[in-house]
MARSE-104692 format. One record per atom (N, C-alpha, C): x, y, z; residue number from 1; residue in three letters; atom name. Coordinates in nm, 4 decimals, decimal comma. Layout:
! MARSE-104692
{east: X; north: Y; up: Z; num: NUM; residu: ALA; atome: CA}
...
***
This chain:
! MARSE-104692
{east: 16,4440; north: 8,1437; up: 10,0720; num: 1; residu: UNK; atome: N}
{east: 16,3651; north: 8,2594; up: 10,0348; num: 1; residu: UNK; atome: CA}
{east: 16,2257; north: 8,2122; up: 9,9918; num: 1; residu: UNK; atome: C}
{east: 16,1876; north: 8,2923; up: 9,9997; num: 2; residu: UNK; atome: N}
{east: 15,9551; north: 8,2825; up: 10,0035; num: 2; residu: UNK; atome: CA}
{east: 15,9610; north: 8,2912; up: 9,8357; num: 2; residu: UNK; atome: C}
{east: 15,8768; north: 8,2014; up: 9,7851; num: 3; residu: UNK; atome: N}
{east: 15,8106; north: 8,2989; up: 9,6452; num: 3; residu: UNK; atome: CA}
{east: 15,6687; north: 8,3848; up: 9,6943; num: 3; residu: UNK; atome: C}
{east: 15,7064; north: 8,4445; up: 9,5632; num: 4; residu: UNK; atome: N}
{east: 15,5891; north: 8,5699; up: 9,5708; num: 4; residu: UNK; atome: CA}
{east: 15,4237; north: 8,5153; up: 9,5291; num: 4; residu: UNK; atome: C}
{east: 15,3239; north: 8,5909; up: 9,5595; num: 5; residu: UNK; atome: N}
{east: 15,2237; north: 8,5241; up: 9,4488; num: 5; residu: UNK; atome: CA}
{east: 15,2245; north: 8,4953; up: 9,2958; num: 5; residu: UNK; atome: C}
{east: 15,2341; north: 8,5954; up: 9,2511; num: 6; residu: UNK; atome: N}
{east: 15,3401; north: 8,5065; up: 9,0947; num: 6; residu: UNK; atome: CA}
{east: 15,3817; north: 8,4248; up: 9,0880; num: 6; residu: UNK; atome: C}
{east: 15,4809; north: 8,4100; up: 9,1483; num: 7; residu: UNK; atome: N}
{east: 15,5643; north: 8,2689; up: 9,1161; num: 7; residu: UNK; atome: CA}
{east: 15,4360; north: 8,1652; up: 9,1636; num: 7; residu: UNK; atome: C}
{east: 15,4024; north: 8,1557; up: 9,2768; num: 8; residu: UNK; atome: N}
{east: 15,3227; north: 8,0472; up: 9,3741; num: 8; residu: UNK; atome: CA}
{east: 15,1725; north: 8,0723; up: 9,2169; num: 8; residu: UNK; atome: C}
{east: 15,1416; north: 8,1449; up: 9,1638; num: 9; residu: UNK; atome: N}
{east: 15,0279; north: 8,1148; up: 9,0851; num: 9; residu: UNK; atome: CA}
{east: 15,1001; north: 8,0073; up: 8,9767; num: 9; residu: UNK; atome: C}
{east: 15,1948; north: 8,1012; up: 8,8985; num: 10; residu: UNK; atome: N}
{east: 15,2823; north: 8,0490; up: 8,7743; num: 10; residu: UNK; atome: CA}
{east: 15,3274; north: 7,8905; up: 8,8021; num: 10; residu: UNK; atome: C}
{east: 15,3582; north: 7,8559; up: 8,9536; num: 11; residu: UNK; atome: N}
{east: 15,3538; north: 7,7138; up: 8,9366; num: 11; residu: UNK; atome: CA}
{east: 15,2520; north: 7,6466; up: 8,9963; num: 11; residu: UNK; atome: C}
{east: 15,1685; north: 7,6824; up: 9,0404; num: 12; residu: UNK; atome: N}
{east: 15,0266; north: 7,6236; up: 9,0205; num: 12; residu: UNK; atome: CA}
{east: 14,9450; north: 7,5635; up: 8,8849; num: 12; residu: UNK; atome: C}
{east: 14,9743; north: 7,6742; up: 8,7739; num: 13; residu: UNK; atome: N}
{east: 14,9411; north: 7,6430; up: 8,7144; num: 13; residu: UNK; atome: CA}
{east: 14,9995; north: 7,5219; up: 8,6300; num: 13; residu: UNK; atome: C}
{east: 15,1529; north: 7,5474; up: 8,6116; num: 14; residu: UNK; atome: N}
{east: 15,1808; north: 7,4711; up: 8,5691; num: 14; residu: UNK; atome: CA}
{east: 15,1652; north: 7,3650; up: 8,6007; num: 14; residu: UNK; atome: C}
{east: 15,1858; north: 7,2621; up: 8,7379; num: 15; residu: UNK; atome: N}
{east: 15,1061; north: 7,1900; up: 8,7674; num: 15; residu: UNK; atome: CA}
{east: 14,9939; north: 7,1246; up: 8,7638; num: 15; residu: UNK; atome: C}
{east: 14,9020; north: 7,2546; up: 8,7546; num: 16; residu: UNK; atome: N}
{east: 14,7452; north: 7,1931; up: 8,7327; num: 16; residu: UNK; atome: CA}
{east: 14,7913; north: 7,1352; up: 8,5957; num: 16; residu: UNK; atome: C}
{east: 14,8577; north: 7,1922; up: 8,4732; num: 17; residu: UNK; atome: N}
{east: 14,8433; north: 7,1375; up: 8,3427; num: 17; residu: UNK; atome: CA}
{east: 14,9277; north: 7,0186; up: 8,3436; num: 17; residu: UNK; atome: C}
{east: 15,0052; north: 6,9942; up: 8,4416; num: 18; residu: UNK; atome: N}
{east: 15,1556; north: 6,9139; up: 8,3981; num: 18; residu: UNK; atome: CA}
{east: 15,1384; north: 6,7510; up: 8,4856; num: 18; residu: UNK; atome: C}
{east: 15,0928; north: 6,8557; up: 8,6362; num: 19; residu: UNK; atome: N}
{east: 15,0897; north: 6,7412; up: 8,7374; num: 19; residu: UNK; atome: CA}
{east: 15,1805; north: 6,7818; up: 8,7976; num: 19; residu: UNK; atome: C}
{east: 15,1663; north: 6,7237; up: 8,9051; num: 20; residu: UNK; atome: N}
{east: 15,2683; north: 6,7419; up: 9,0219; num: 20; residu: UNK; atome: CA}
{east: 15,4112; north: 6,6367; up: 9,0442; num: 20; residu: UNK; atome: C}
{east: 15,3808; north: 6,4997; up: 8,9983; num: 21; residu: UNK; atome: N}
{east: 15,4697; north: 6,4441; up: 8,9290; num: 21; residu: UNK; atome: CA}
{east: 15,5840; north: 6,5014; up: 8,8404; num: 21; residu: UNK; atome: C}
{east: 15,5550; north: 6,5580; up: 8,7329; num: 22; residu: UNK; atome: N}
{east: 15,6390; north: 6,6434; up: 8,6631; num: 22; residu: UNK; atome: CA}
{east: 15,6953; north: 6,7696; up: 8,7000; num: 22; residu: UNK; atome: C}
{east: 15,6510; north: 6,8332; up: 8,7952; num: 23; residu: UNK; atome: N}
{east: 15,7040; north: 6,9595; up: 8,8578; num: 23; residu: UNK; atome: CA}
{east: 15,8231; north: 6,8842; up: 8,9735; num: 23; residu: UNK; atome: C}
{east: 15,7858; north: 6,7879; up: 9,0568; num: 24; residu: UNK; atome: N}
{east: 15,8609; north: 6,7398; up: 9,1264; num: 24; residu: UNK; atome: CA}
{east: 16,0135; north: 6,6603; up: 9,0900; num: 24; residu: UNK; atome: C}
{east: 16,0668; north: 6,6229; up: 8,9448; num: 25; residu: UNK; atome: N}
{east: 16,1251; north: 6,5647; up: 8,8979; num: 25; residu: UNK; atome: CA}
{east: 16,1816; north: 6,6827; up: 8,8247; num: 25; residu: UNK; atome: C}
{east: 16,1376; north: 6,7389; up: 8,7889; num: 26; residu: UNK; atome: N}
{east: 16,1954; north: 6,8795; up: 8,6921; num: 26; residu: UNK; atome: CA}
{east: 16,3012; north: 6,9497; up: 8,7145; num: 26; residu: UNK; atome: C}
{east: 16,3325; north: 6,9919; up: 8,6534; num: 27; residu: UNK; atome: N}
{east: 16,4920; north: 7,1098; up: 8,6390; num: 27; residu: UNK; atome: CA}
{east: 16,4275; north: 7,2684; up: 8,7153; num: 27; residu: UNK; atome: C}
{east: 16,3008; north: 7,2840; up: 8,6687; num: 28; residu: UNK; atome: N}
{east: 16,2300; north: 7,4119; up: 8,7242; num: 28; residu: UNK; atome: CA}
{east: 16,2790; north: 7,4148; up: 8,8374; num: 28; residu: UNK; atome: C}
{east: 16,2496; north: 7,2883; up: 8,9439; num: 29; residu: UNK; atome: N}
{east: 16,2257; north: 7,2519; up: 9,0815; num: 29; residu: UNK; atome: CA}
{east: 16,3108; north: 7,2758; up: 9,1422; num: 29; residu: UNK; atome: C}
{east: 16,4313; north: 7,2016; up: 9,0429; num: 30; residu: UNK; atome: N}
{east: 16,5656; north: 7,2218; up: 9,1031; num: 30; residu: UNK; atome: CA}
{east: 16,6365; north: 7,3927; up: 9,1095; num: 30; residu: UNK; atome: C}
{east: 16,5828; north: 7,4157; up: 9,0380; num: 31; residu: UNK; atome: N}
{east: 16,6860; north: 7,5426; up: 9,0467; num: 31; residu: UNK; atome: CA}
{east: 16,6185; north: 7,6462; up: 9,1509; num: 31; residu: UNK; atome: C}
{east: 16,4419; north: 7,6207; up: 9,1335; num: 32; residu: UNK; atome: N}
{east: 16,4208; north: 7,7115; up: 9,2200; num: 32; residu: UNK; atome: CA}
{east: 16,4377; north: 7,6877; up: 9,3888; num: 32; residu: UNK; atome: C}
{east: 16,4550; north: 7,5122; up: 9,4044; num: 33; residu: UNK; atome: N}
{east: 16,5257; north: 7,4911; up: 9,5431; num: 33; residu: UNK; atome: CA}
{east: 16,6077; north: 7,5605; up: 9,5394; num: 33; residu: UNK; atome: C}
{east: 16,6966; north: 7,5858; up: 9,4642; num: 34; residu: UNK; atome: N}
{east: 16,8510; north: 7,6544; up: 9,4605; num: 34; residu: UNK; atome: CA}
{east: 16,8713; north: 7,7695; up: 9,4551; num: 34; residu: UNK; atome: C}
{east: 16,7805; north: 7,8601; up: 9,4389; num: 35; residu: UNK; atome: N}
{east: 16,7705; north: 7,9710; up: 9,4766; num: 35; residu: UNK; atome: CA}
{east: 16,7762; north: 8,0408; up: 9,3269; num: 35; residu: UNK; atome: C}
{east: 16,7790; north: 8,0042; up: 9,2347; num: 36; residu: UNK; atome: N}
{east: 16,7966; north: 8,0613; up: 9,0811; num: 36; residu: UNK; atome: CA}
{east: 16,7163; north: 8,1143; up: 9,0148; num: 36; residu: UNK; atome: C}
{east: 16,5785; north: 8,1766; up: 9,0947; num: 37; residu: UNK; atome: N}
{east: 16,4822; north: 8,2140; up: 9,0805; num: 37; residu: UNK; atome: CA}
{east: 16,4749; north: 8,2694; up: 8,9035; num: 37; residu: UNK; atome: C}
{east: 16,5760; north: 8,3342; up: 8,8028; num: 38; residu: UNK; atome: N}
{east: 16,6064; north: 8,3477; up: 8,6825; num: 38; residu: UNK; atome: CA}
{east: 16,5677; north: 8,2451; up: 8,5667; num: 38; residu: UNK; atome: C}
{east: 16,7003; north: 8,1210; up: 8,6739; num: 39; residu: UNK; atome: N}
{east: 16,7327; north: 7,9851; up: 8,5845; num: 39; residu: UNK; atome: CA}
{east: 16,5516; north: 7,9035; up: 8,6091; num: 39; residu: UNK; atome: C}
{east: 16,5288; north: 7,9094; up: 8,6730; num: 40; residu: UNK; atome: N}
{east: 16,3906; north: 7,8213; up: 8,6795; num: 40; residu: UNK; atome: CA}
{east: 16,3051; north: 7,8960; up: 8,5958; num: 40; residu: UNK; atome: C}
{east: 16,2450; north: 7,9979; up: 8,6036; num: 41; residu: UNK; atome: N}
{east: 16,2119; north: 8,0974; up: 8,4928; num: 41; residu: UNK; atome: CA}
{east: 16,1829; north: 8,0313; up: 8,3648; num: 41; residu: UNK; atome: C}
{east: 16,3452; north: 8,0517; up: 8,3092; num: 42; residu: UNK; atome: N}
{east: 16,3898; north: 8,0149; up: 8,1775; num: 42; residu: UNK; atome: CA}
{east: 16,3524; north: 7,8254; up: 8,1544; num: 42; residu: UNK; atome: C}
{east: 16,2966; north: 7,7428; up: 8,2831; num: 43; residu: UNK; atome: N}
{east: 16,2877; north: 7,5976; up: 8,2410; num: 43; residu: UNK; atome: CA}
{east: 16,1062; north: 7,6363; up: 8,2047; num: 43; residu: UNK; atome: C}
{east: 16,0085; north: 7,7053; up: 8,2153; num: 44; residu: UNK; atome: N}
{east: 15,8682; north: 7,6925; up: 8,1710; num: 44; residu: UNK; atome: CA}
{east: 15,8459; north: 7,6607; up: 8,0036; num: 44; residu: UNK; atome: C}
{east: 15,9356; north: 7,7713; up: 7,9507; num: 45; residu: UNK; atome: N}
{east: 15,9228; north: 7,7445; up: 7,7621; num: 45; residu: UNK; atome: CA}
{east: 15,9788; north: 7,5885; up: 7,7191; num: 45; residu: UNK; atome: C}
{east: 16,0264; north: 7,5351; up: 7,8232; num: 46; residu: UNK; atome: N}
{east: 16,0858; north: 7,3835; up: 7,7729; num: 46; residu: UNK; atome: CA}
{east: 15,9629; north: 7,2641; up: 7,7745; num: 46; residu: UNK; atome: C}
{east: 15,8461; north: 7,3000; up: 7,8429; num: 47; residu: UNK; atome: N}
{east: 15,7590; north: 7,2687; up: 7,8959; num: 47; residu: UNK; atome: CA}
{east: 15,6166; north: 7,2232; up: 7,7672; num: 47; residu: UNK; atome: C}
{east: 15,6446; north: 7,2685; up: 7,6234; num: 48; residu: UNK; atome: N}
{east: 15,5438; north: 7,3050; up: 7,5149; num: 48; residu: UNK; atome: CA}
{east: 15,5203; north: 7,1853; up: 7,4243; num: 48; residu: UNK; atome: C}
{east: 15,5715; north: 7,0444; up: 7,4542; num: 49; residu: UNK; atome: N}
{east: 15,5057; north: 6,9452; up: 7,3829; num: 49; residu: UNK; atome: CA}
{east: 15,4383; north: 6,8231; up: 7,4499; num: 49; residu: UNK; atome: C}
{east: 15,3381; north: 6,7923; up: 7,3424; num: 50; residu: UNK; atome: N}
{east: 15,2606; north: 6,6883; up: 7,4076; num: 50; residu: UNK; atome: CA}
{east: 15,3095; north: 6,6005; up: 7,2916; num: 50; residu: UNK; atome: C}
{east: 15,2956; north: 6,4284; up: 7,3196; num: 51; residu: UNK; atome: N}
{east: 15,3601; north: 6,3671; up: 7,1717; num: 51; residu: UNK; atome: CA}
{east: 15,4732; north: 6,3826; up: 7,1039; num: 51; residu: UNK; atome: C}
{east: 15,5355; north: 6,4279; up: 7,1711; num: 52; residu: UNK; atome: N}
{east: 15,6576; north: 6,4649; up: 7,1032; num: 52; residu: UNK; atome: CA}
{east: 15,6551; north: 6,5898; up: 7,0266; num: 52; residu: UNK; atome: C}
{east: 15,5519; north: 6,6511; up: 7,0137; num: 53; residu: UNK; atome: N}
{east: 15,5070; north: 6,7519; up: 6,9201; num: 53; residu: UNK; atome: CA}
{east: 15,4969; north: 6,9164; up: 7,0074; num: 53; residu: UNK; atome: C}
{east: 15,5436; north: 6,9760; up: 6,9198; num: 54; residu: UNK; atome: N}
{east: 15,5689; north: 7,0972; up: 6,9660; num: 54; residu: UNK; atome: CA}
{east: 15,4006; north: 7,2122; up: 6,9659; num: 54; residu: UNK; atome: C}
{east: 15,3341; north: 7,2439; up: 7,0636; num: 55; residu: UNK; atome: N}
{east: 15,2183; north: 7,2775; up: 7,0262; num: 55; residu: UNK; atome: CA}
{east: 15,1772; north: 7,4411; up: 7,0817; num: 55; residu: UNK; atome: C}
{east: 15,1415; north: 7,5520; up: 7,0187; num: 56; residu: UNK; atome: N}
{east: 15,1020; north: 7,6769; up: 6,9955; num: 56; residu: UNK; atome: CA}
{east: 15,0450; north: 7,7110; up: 7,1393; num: 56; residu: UNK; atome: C}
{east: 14,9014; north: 7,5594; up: 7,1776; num: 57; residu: UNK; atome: N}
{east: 14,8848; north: 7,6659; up: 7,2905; num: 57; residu: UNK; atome: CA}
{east: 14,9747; north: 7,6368; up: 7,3996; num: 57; residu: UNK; atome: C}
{east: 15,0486; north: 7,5049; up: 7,4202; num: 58; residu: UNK; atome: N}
{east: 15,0936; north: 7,4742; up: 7,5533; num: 58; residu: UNK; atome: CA}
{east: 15,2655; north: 7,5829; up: 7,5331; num: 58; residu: UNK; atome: C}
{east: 15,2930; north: 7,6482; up: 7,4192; num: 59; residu: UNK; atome: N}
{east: 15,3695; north: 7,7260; up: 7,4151; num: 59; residu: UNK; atome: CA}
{east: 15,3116; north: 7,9072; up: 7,4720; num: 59; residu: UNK; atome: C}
{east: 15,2063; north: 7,9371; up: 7,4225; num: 60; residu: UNK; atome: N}
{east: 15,1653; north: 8,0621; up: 7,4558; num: 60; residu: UNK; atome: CA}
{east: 15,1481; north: 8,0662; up: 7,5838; num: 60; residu: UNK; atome: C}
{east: 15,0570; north: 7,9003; up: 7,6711; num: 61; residu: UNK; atome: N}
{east: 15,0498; north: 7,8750; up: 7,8464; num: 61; residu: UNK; atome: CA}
{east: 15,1691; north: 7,9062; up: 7,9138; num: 61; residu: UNK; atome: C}
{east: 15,2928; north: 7,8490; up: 7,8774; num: 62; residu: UNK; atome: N}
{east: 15,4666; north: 7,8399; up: 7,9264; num: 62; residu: UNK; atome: CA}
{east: 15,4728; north: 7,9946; up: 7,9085; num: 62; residu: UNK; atome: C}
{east: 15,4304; north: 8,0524; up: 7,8123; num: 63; residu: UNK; atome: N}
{east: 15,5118; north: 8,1724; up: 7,8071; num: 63; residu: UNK; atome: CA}
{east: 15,4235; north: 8,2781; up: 7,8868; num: 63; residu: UNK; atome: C}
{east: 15,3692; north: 8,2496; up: 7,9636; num: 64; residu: UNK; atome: N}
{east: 15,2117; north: 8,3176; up: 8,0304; num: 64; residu: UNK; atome: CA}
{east: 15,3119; north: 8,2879; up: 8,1706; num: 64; residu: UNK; atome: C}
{east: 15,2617; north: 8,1872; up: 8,1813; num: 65; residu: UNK; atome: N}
{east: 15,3103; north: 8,1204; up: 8,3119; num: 65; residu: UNK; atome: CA}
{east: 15,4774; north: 8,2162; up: 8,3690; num: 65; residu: UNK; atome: C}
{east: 15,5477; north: 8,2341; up: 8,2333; num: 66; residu: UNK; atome: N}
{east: 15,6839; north: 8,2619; up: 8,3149; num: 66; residu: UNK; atome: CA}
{east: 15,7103; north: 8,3893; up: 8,3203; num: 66; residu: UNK; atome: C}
{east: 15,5948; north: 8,4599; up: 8,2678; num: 67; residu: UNK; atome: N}
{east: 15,6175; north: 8,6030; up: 8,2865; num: 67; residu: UNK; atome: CA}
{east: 15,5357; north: 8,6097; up: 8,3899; num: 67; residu: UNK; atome: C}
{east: 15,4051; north: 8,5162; up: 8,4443; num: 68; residu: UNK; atome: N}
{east: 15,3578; north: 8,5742; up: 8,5708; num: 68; residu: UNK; atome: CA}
{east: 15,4599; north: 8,5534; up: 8,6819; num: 68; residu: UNK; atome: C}
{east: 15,5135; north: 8,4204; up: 8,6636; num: 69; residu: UNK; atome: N}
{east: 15,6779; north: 8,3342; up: 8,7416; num: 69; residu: UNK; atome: CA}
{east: 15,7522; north: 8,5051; up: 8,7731; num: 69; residu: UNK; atome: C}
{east: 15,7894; north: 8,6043; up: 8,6846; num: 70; residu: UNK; atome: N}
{east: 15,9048; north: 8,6540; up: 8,6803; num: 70; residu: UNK; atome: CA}
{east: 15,8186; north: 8,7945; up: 8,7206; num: 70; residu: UNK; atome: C}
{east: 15,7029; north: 8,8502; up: 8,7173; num: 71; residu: UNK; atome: N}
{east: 15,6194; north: 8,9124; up: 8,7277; num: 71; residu: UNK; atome: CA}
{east: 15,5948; north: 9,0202; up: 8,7106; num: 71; residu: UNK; atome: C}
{east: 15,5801; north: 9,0220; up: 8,5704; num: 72; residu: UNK; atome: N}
{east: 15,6032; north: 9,1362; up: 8,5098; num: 72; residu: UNK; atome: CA}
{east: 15,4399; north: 9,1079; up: 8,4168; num: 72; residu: UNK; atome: C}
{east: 15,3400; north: 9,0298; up: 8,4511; num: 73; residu: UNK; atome: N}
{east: 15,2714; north: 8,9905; up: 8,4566; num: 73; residu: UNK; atome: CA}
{east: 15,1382; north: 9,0755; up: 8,4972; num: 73; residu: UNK; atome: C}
***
């Protein structure tokens, strides 16, 4: 199945912030190979620390990102 523009923005972006490295190795990746379009969704909010540290904006970005992902956006 195709993603929509949503989704195709929502992981763009994430990417641009993450890298493509990290999208490619990811659980996101996997599920949305798998058709779980839901379960991948739910992997963006896992996405919110740098340093080990849990941080406000890369949490408000994830939570941007997965509502454009789910598109209700």
């Amino acid at each position: 199945m195709a993603i929509n523009q949503g989704q195709w923005d929502a992981l763009m972006s994430f990417t641009y912030n993450l890298g493509a490295a990290n999208l490619g190795t990811s659980t996101l990746l996997k599920l949305l190979n798998a058709g779980d379009y839901p379960g991948a969704a739910e992997q963006f909010p896992r996405w919110n620390k740098a340093g080990g540290q849990v941080l406000a904006g890369l949490t408000k970005r994830r939570a941007a990102e997965r509502v454009m992902f789910l598109g209700a956006a």
